[in-house]
C-alpha positions in Angstrom: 188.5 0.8 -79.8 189.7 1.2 -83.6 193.7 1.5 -82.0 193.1 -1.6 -80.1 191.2 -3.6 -82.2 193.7 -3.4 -85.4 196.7 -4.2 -83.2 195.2 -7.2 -81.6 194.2 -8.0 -85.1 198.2 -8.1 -85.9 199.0 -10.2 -82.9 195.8 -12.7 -84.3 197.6 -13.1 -87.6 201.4 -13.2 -86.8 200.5 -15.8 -84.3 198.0 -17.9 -85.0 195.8 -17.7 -82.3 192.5 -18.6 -83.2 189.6 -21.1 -82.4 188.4 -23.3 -85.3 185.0 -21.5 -85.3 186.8 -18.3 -85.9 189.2 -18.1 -88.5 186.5 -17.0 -91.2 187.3 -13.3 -91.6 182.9 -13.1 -91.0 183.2 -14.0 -87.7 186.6 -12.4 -87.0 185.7 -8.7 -86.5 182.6 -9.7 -84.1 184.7 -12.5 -81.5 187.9 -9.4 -81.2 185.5 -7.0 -80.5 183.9 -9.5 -78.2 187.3 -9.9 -76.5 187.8 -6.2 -76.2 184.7 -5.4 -74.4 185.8 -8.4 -72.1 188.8 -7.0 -71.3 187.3 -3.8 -70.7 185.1 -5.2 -68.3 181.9 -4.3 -70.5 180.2 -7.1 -69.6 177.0 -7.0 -71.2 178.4 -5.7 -74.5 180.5 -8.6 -74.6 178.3 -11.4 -74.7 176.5 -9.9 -77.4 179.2 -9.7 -80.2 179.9 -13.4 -79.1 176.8 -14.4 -79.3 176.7 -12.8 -82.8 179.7 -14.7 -83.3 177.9 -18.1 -82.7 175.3 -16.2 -85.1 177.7 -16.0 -88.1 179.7 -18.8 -87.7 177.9 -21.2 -86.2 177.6 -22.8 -82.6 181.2 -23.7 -80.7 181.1 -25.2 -77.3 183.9 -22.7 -76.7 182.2 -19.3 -77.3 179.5 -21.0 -75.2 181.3 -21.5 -72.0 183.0 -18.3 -72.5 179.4 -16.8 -72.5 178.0 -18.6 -69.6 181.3 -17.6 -67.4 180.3 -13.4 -68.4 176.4 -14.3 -67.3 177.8 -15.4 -63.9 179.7 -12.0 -63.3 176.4 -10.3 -64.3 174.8 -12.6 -61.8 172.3 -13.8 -64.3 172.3 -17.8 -63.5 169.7 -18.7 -65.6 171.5 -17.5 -69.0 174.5 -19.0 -67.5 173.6 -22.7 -66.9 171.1 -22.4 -70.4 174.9 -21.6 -72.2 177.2 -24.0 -70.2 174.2 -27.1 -71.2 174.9 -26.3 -74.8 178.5 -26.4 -74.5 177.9 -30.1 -73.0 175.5 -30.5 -75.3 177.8 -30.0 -78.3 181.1 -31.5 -76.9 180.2 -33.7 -73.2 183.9 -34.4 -72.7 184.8 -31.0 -72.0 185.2 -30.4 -68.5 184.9 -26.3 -67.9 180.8 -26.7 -68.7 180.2 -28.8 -65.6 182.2 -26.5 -63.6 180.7 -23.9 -64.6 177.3 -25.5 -63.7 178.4 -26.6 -60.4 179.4 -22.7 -59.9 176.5 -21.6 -60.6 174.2 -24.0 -58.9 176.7 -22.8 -56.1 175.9 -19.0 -56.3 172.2 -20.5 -56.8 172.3 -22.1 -53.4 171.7 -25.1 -55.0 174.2 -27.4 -53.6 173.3 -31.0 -54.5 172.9 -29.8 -58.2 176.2 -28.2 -57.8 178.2 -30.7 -56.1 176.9 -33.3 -59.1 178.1 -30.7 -61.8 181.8 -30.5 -60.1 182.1 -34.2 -59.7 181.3 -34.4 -63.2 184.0 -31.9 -64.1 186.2 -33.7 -61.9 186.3 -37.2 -63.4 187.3 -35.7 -66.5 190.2 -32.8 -65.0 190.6 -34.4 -61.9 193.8 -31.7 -61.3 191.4 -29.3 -60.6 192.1 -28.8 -57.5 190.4 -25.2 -57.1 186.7 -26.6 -57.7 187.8 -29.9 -55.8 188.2 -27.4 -52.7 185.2 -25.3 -53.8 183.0 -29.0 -53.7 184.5 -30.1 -50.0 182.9 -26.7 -49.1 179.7 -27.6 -50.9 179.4 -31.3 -48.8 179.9 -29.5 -46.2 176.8 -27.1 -46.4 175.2 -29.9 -47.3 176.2 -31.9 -43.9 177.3 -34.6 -46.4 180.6 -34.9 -44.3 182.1 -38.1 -45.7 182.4 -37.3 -48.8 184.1 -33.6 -47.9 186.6 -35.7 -46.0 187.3 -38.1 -48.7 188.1 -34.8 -51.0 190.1 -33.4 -48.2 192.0 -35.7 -48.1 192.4 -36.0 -51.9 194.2 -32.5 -51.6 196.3 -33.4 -48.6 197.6 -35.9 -50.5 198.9 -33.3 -52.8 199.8 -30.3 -50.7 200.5 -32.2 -47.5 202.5 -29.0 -46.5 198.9 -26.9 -46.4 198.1 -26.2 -43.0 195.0 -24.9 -44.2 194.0 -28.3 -45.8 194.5 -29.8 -42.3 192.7 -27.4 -40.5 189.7 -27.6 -42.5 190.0 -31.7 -42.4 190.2 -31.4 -38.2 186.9 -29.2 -38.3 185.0 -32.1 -40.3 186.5 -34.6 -37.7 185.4 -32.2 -35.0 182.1 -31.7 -36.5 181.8 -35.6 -36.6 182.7 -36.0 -33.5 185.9 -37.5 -33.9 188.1 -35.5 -31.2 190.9 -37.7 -31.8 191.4 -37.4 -35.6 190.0 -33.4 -35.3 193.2 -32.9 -32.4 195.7 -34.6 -35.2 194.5 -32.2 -37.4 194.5 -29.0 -35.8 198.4 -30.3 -34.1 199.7 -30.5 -37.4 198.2 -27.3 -38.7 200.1 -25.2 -35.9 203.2 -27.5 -36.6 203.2 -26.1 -40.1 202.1 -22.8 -39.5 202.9 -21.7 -35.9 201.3 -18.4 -35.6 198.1 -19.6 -36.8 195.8 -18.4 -34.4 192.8 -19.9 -35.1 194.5 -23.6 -34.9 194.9 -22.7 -31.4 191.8 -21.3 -30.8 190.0 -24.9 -32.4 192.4 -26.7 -30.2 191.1 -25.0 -27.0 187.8 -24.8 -28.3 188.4 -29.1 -29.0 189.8 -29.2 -25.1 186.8 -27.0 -23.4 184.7 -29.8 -24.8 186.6 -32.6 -23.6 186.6 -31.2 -19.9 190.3 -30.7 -20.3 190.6 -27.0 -18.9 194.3 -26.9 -18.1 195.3 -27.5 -22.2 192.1 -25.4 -23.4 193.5 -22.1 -20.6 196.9 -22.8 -22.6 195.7 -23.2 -26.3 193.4 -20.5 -25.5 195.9 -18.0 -24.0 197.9 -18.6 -26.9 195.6 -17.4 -29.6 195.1 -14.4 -27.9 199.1 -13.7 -27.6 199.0 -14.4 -31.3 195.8 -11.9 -31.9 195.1 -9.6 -29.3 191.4 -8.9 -30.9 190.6 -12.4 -31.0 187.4 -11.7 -29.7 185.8 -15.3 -28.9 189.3 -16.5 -26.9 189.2 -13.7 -24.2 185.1 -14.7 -23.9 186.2 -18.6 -24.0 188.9 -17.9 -21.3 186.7 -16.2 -19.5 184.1 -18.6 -19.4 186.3 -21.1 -18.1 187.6 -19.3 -15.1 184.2 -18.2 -14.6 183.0 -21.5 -14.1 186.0 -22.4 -11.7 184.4 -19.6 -9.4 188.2 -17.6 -10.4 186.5 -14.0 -10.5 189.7 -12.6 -10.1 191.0 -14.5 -13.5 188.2 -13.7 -15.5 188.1 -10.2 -14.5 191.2 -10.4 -15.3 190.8 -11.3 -19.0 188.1 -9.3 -19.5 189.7 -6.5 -18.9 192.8 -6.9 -20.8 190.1 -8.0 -24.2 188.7 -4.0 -23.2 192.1 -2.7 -22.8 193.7 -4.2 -26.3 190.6 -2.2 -28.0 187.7 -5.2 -27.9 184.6 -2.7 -27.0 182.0 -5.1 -26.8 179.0 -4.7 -24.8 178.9 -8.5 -23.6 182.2 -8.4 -22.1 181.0 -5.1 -20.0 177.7 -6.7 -18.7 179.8 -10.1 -17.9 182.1 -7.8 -15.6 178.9 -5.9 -14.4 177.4 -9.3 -13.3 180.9 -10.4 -11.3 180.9 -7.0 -9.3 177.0 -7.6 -8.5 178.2 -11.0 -7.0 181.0 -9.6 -4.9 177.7 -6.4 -3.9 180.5 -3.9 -5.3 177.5 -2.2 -6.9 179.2 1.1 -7.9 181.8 -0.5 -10.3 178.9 -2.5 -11.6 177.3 0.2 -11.9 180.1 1.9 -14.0 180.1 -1.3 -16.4 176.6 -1.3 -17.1 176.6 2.5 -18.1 179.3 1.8 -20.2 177.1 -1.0 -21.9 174.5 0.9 -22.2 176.4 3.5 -24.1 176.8 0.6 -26.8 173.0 -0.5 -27.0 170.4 0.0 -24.8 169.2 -3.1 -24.4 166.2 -5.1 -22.0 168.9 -7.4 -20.6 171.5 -4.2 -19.4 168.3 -2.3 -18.1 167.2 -5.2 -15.9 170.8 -5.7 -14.4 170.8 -2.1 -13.9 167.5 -2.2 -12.2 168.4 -5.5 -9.9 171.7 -3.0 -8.8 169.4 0.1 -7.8 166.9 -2.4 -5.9 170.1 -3.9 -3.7 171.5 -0.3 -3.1 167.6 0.4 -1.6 166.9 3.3 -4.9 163.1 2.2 -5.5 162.7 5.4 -7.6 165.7 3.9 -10.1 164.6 0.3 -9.7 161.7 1.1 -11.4 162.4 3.4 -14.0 165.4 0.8 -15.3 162.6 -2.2 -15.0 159.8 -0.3 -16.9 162.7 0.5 -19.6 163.8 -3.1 -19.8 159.9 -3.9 -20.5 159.9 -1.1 -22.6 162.6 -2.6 -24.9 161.6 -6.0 -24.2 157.8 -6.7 -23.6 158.4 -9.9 -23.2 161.2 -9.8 -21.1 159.7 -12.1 -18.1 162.5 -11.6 -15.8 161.6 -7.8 -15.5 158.1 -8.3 -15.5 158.0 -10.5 -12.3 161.0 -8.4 -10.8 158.7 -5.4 -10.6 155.5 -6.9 -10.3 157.2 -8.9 -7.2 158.3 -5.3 -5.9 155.3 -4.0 -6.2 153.4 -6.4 -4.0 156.0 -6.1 -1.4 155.4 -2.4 -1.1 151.4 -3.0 -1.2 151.6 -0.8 -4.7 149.9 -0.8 -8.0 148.6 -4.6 -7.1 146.5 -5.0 -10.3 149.2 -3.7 -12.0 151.6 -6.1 -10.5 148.8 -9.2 -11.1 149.1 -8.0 -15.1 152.8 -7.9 -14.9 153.3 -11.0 -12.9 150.4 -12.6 -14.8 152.4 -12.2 -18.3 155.3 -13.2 -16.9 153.9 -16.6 -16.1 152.1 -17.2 -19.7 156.1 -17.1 -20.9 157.0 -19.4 -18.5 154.2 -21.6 -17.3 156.3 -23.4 -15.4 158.8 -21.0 -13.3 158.6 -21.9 -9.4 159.3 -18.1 -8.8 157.1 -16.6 -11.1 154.0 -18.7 -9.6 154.9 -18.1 -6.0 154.8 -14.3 -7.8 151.2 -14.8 -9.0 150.0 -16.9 -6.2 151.6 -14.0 -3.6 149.5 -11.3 -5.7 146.4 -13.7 -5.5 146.7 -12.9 -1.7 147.2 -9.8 -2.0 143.8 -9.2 -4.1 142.0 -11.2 -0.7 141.6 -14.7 -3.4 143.3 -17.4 -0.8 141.6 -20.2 -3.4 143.5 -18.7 -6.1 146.7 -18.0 -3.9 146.5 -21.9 -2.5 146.4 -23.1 -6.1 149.2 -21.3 -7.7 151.4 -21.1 -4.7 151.3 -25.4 -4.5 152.2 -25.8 -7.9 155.3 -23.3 -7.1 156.9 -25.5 -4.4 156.4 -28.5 -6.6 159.0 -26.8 -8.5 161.1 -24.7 -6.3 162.7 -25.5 -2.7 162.5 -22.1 -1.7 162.1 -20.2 1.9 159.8 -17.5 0.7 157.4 -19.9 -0.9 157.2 -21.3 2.1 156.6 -18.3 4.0 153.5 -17.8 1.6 151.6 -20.6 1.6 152.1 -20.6 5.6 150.1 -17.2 5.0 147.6 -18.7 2.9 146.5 -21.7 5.1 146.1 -19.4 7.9 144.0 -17.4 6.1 141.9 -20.7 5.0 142.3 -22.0 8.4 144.1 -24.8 7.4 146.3 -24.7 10.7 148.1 -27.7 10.7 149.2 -26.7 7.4 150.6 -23.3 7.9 152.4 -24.5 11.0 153.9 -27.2 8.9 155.2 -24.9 6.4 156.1 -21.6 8.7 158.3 -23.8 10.4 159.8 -25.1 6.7 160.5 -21.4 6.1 161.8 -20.5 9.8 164.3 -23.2 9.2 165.7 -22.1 6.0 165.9 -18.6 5.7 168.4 -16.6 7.5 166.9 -13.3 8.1 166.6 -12.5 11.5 163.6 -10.5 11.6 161.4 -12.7 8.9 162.6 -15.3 11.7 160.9 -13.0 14.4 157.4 -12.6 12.6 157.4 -16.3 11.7 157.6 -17.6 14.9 154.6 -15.0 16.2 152.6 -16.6 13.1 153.4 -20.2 14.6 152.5 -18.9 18.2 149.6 -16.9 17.1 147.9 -20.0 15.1 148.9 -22.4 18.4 147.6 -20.2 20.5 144.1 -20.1 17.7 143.9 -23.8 18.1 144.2 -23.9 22.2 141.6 -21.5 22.1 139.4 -23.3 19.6 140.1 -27.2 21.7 139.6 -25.4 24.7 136.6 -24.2 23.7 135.1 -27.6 22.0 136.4 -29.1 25.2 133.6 -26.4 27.3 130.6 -27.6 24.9 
């Protein structure tokens, strides 16, 4: 430290270089060793031989920002902003104290406080063009968008060359809803900087919104050539050629996200799904597994569990649905699932009722999960409950097997007319050929009840 501080000593006197506050040799000695420590990054031991400094020669708005600036790298805010006021305090038309207010509001989360400190410092070093960008980010957060654009465009004005000022500028447009300007934007980002990725990605991103899926395929393909990890394209893409019903495509993209080195557990369950749809059950199968691998999770356990029930493996079904509820108590899709399963099988019914019941307080108003309920009301011998649930369930579902039910429940309440009515709603819409069979011996059964009973009415 002794080597150090008598050569910078040397340097102080041949050139010159010293504050007002300092040039006393009593404050000398204290400031260099100050300025030492700084440099050293001894951050704490710093601030005290300045503040000693401001003890022996007096306060200096200087010495007082200085001092604020190290409080900010020791994270201590507080200390900071109490320094940086006495700087204003002693000398307002400096402009590093508001700055350094606004930064520390900043790191504060603070944002309105800080945005009013780096205005201030802005009026008065309006060339400042680092905090200028540091206060567009600061509107933003504080969803004041206006007045991040009008800063924006401040600095485009003065590096109208930086894509990156153009970009941000289009995501505030976008943000505002302003496609056209946000499209300008992002065009003349790329233009400056053509392997900027993410300009293309926005611009597809822009284009998915605006139901324009020929450009957003193209924009989107693009930023994917330009980063083969870009992680949210390939699920974009994806999405898009998903919703054409082009399973071949978004297999397609899926696969090459997996094959650049993207090992992520949605993209496996998304291709899990598409082979479930096409009942290739073993390759979904495959996918799961290799999602599981990632994170067992309650949504990859109930997939797996829907696969096993298709391919006729009870056993499996159940052990993968009392997993996903397992993981996921709450997870009402597996709840009903199994409950459901259970009834159909005439197994664990009370069981099934809890299961089933649960599933319903999540969703009070799922058509299938009260057709679920009302269908283990049944089951338990309570037609008046089963009635109750299973009408509110074809309120909101149009759905065969609900149908089916109720046509079950009014016979058992001898309400004939009824179950007719609705036996014949489900022999007409579902396409199983044996339910078809034992529907029609329900309608002919009940006919055949209500000859008997006329007939018999007809005799008294």
């Amino acid at each position: 430290m002794k080597k150090y501080l008598l050569l910078f000593f040397l340097v102080i006197i041949l050139t010159g270089c010293l504050t007002p506050v300092i040039k006393e040799d009593i404050v000398l000695k204290t400031y260099i060793t100050g300025l030492l420590y700084e440099e050293e990054k001894a951050t704490l031991s710093a601030i005290k031989e300045f503040e000693e400094t401001i003890k022996k020669g007096g306060p200096d708005p200087y010495l007082y920002i200085k001092i604020g600036n190290l409080y900010i790298k020791e994270n201590n805010y507080k200390k900071a902003k109490e320094n940086f006021q006495k700087a204003i305090n002693l000398n307002p038309g400096l402009y590093e104290p508001y700055f350094g207010l606004g930064l520390a509001y900043l790191l504060e989360k603070q944002y309105k406080l800080s945005a009013n400190y780096i205005e201030k410092g802005l009026k008065l070093k309006p060339d400042n063009h680092s905090f200028r960008l540091i206060l567009c980010d600061v509107y933003t957060k504080l969803n004041d968008l206006k007045m991040a654009e009008k800063h924006y465009k401040f600095l485009i004005e003065e590096y109208p060359k930086n894509y990156l000022l153009h970009y941000n500028l289009a995501k505030i447009y976008e943000t505002q809803k302003d496609h056209i300007n946000a499209e300008k934007g992002y065009q003349e980002a790329i233009s400056l900087q053509p392997n900027f990725w993410e300009g293309y990605l926005s611009l597809g991103i822009l284009y998915q919104k605006e139901n324009k899926l020929d450009k957003a395929k193209e924009y989107l393909e693009k930023s994917i050539y330009l980063n083969p990890l870009n992680k949210l394209g390939y699920a974009l893409l994806a999405s898009i050629y998903y919703s054409e019903k082009n399973d071949e495509k978004t297999k397609e993209i899926l696969l090459k996200a997996i094959g650049n080195g993207i090992k992520d557990k949605e993209f496996y369950d998304f291709l899990g799904s598409i082979y479930v749809n096409e009942k290739n059950y073993e390759i979904a199968e495959t996918y799961f597994f290799e999602s599981l691998k990632m994170e067992d999770t309650s949504d990859t356990r109930f997939k797996l569990g829907v696969i096993y029930d298709k391919k006729g493996d009870f056993e499996k079904m159940e052990e993968n649905m009392k997993k996903a509820i397992e993981l996921n108590p709450d997870n009402s899709l597996a709840l009903n699932y199994l409950g459901y399963s259970y009834l159909l099988k005439d197994k664990n019914i009370k069981e099934a009722y809890n299961m089933i019941k649960k599933a319903c307080k999540i969703e009070p108003n799922n058509g299938a999960y009260l057709d679920s309920l009302g269908w283990a009301y049944y089951k338990m011998g309570n037609y008046r409950k089963a009635k109750k649930y299973l009408e509110k369930a074809v309120k909101l579902e149009r759905d065969p097997e609900i149908y089916e039910h109720l046509g079950y429940v009014y016979y058992q309440l001898k309400e004939f007319e009824k179950s007719i009515l609705y036996f014949t709603k489900a022999y007409n819409e579902i396409d199983n050929e044996t339910k078809k069979k034992e529907i029609i011996e329900m309608i002919e059964k009940i006919k055949s009840i209500i000859k008997n009973e006329t007939s018999g009415e007809n005799k008294r």
